[in-house]
Phi, psi and omega in degrees: 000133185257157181233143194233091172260100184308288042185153183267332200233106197287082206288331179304329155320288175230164183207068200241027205179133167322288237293289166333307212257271202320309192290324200267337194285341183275305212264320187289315191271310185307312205273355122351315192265002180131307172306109186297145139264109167283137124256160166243102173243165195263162171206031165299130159336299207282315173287024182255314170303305163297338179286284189319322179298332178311297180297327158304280197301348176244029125291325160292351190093325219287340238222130172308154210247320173284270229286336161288338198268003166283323190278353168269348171281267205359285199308335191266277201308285219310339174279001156215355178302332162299300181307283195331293231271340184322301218286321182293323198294346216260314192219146185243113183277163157254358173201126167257120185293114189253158187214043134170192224311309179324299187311301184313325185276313205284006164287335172275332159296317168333285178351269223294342193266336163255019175057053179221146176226134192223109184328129191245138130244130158266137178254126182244128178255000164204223190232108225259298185307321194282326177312295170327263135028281201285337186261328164242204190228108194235175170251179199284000139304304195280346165319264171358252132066265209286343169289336170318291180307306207290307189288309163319332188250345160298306173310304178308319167324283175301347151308305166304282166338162170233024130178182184225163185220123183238113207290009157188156171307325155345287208298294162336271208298317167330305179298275196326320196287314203286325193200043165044052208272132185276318224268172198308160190175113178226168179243133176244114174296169183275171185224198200227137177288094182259006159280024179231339182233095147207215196264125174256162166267174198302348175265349188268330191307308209284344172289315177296325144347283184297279174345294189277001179078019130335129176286110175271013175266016161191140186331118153257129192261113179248123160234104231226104177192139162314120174265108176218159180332287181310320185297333190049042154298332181289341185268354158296301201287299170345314198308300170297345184302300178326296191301341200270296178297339185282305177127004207283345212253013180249339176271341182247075200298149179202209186199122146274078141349125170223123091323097166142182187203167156166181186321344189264007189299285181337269184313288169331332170283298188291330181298308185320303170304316208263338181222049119086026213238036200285332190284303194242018138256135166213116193264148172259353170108216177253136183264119144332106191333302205312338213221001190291314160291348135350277193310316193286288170306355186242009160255193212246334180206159203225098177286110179222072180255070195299209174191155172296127178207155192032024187058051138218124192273164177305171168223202190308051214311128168277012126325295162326279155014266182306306170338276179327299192312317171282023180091277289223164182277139153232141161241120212246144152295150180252072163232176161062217195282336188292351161263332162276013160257324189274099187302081191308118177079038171222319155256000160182223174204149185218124187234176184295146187287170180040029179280019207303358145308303204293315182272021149266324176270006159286331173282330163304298183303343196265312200287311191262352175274090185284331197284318165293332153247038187271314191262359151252337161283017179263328178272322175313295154313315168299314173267003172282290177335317221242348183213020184238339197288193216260319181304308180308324175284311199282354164280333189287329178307310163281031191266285170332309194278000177240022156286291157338310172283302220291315176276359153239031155094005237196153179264100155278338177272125089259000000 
């Protein structure tokens, strides 16, 4: 069977995000199973150069802040609407995974420009207008704006498509409520590179340890996240402020791991500073994919504290995942997908969002309780083995996608 995988997000590039990690690990398991795969990702020069020019002007002030975020949709469709269609002339697929809403409108331009139609399912891994929202710093004329725009090109998508697979139910009930959705809809969770995230012994951590320039005289506390509004890294660090002030951190030494970067960077630096907390945070910035299960086998607990923020919850986080995958308690808000994987207190613990008491006194409870945590990283480690690997998720896409063919007439496995 041949496949046409779309994406907005160039995963051959970077590998900096679940969406990135999904789209290739999806490709890795189709073609494991037999299947060719193309993708279309955008990969122009000159759009990398209008983005950064972009970004000169609304730093500068110069530029309506809604008319960059219409000419950056533009610039992205228009950057892979030639490969689809390039890709349709060249070859005849039986289905296109499309892997999020952009990609979807602009395969329907394709269509139209090379008269062909091919069964599309799209996959949402969030919520693309609140996301949109939540990630910059827009004021609430221009929010308005862009959720206008946004819910429009979500509707024309889901209009379009001929179903969608969506990474936690949260995400399911959205589509149906939102936009009256008929058409074939399963919720699939996301998976894991599991020859790469899986459980080490204490000698191998302290070598890996050693790789990354890691300390081994005290517990790591890992949060491997984009810092934008919804991830709550700041309420980790809040977390550790507690702990510091309780006196725990004289019985427990330990270190907070921050990985990743984004807009919410500042303010997480100035909290670090103003309370004195330089011993036991450390962000470290973006990590190289290659080295990124390092960090995860060489920590002791895996910090997951998103928040409800613009109406939008966490989904299946592969941060979450990967935790699970190594053994280790993650400690998760109990919104979104993060709650229908994690069982409080039997594969890991879910505490209230925007709480840092509750995830200070869970890292305590995890840290002085061995026995208690001997037996959420043996379940923790059990329910990754048993629901995260990645070939078994890419079968489950073609299960769907031969549901699908089956209610338009058509054989897709041959």
């Amino acid at each position: 069977m041949n496949i046409l995988l779309v994406s907005l997000d160039n995963s051959e590039k970077a590998r900096i995000g679940g969406k990135h990690i999904h789209q290739e690990l999806l490709k890795i398991g189709w073609e494991r199973a037999g299947h060719s795969v193309d993708t279309v990702y955008p990969k122009g020069k000159t759009l990398w150069i209008r983005k950064a020019f972009r970004r000169l002007l609304r730093i500068l002030k110069i530029c309506d802040p809604f008319k960059n975020f219409y000419a950056s949709v533009n610039d992205n469709r228009k950057q892979i609407e030639k490969g689809i269609a390039d890709a349709l002339r060249k070859k005849n697929y039986q289905f296109i995974s499309v892997q999020d809403v952009l990609a979807a409108v602009t395969v329907k331009s394709a269509f139209q420009k090379v008269d062909k139609k091919i069964p599309v399912i799209m996959t949402l891994h969030g919520y693309f207008s609140r996301e949109s929202v939540n990630y910059g710093n827009f004021s609430s004329d221009e929010q308005q704006r862009i959720m206008d725009f946004g819910m429009g090109l979500e509707k024309e998508a889901s209009e379009f498509v001929d179903g969608i697979i969506t990474v936690d139910t949260r995400i399911k009930q959205y589509v149906l409520t939102h936009f009256r959705y008929q058409k074939p809809i399963q919720m699939i969770c996301n998976a894991i590179d599991d020859t790469r995230f899986f459980p080490v012994d204490s000698k191998t951590q302290l070598d890996l340890r050693k790789k990354i320039n890691l300390v081994n005289d005290r517990k790591i506390l890992l949060v491997a996240r984009r810092l934008v509004k919804k991830n709550g890294v700041l309420y980790a660090v809040e977390a550790i402020k507690i702990l510091k002030d309780s006196g725990f951190l004289l019985e427990m030494p330990l270190k907070l791991l921050i990985v990743g970067r984004g807009p919410e960077q500042k303010s997480i630096q100035t909290f670090i500073q103003n309370n004195g907390l330089s011993n036991w945070v450390e962000m470290v910035g973006i990590v190289p994919h290659r080295l990124i299960d390092s960090y995860y086998k060489s920590a002791d607990i895996i910090l997951m504290p998103s928040t409800l923020s613009d109406d939008i919850e966490e989904a299946t986080s592969l941060s979450m995942l990967e935790g699970l995958a190594c053994g280790k308690p993650v400690i998760a808000s109990a919104i979104g997908g993060l709650k229908e994987v994690i069982c409080d207190r039997v594969n890991g613990l879910l505490v209230e969002d925007k709480n840092p008491a509750a995830i200070a006194d869970s890292i305590a409870k995890v840290l002085r309780d061995e026995s208690f945590r001997t037996r959420i990283e043996k379940n923790a480690y059990l329910y990754a083995k048993n629901n995260c690997g990645y070939f078994e998720h890419s079968l489950k896409f073609l299960d769907f996608f031969e549901e699908i063919s089956r209610k338009k007439g058509s054989n897709l496995r041959h």
